[in-house]
C-alpha positions in Angstrom: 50.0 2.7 -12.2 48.2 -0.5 -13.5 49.7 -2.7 -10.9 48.6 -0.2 -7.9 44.9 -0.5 -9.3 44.8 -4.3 -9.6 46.1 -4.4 -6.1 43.6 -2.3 -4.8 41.1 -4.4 -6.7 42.2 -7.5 -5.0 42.8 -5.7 -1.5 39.3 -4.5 -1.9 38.1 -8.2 -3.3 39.8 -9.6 -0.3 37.7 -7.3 2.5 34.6 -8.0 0.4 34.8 -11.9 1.2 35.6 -11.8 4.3 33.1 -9.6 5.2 34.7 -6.7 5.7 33.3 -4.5 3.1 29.5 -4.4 1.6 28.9 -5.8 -1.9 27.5 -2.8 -2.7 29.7 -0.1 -1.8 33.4 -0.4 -1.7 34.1 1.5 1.6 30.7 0.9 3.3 30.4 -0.6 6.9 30.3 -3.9 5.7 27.1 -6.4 5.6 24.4 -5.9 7.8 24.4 -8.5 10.7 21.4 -9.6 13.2 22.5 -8.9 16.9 20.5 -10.1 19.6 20.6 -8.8 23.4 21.0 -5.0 22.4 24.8 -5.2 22.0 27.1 -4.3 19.1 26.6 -3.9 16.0 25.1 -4.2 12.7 20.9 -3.9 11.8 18.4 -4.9 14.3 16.5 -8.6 13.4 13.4 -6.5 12.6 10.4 -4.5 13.8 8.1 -5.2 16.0 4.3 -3.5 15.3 1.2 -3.5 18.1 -2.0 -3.7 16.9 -5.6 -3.9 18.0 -9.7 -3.9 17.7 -12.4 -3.1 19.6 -14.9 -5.9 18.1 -19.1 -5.7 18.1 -22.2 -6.2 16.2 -22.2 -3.0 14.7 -19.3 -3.0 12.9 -20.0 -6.3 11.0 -21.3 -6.3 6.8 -24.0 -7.9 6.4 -25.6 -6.6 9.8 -26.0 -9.8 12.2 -28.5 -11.1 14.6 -26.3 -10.5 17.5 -27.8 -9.6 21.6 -27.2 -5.9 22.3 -23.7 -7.2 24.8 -22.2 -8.4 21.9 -18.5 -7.2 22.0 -14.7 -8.6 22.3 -11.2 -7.2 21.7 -8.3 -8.3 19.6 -4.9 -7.3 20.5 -1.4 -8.8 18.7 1.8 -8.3 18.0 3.6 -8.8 15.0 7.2 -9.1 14.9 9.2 -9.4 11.3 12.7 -10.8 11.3 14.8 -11.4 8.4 13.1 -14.6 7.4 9.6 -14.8 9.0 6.8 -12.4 10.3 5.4 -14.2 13.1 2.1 -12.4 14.6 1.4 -12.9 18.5 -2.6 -12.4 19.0 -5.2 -12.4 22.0 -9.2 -12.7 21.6 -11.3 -11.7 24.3 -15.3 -11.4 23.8 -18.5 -12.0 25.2 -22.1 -11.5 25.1 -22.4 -13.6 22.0 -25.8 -15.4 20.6 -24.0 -18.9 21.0 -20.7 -20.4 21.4 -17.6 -19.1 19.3 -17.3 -21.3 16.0 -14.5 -19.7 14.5 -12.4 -16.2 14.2 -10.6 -14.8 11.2 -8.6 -12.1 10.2 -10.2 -10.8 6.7 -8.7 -8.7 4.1 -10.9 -5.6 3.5 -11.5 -2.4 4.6 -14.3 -0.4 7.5 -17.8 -1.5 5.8 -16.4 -4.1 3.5 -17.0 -7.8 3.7 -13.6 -9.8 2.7 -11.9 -12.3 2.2 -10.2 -14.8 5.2 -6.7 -14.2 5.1 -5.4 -15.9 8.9 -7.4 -18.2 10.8 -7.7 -17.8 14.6 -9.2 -20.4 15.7 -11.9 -22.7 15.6 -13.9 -23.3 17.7 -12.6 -20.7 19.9 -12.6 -19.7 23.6 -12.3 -15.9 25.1 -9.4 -15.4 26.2 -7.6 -17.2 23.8 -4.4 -17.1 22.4 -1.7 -18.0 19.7 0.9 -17.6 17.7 1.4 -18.1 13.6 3.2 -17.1 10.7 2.2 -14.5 8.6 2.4 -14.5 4.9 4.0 -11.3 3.5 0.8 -10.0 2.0 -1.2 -10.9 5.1 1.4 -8.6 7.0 0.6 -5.8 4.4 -3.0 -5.5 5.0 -2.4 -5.8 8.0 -0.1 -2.6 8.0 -2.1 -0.9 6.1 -5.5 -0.8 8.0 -6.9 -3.2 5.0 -7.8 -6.3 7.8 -10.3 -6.9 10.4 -11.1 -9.7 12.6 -14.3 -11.0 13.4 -16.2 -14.0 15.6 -18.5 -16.6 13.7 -21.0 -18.1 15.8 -23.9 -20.9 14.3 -26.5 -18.3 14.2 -24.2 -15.9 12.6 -22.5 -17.8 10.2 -20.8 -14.7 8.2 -19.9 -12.7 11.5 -21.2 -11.4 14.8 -19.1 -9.1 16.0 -15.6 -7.5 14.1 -13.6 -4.8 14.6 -11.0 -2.8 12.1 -7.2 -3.6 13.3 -5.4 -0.6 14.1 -1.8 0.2 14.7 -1.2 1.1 18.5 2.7 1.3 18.4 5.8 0.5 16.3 9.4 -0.5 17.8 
């Protein structure tokens, strides 16, 4: 009986390094594996989330000194994989008191002034775009609704326009 057991021990030892059987359970499909191209199997690299925001003057703490036009959009994508969370974003505005000096994304919630967790850009164009990296807890307030963006300009140094991201779509 003992030597049945410590064969089955090894056999099992044996699947487990090479790859065969997951670490965690002994009869389990095996380790998860990134596939790429839709095909076979294993977990998918990740999720990929949709995001957006409507930005103007009126939904910026403290209140600014912004023209009545004052408006833009944010729109991004974020996609996590097993070792990085990149985020793909657009900024679009116009109607602004002056040029574009910078854009954030801040940490806080509707009404709340926060703090700058992702720089845009700086000085910044509409219509511009990029990609970055996103730190995990920069992802999370993100996820949560707990981030806005908003558009600096000279005469309004703390904001002139934001808007509240919002999820649009997960995949």
């Amino acid at each position: 009986m003992k030597k049945v057991i410590v064969l089955a021990v090894v056999f099992v030892s044996a699947l487990a390094l090479a790859g065969l059987v997951g670490a965690e359970d002994d009869y389990g499909p095996g380790p998860a594996t990134t596939t790429s191209g839709g095909g076979g199997g294993g977990v998918a690299a990740g999720e990929s989330y949709t995001y957006s925001a409507p930005l103007s003057a009126t939904q910026e703490v403290p209140k600014p000194k912004a023209p009545a036009g004052a408006r833009g959009s944010f729109a991004a994508t974020v996609n996590e994989s097993a070792t990085t969370i990149t985020l793909k974003w657009k900024l679009s505005f116009g109607g602004l008191s002056g040029k574009a000096i910078a854009a954030h994304i801040h940490k806080g919630k509707k009404g709340r002034a926060g703090d700058v967790i992702v720089a845009l850009c700086g000085p910044c164009r509409s219509g511009q775009s990029g990609s970055l990296e996103l730190t995990v807890a920069a992802n999370k307030a993100i996820e949560k609704g707990g981030a806005y963006v908003n558009v600096h300009t000279a005469r309004n140094k703390a904001g002139e326009i934001r808007g509240q991201i919002a999820l649009v779509a997960k995949s």
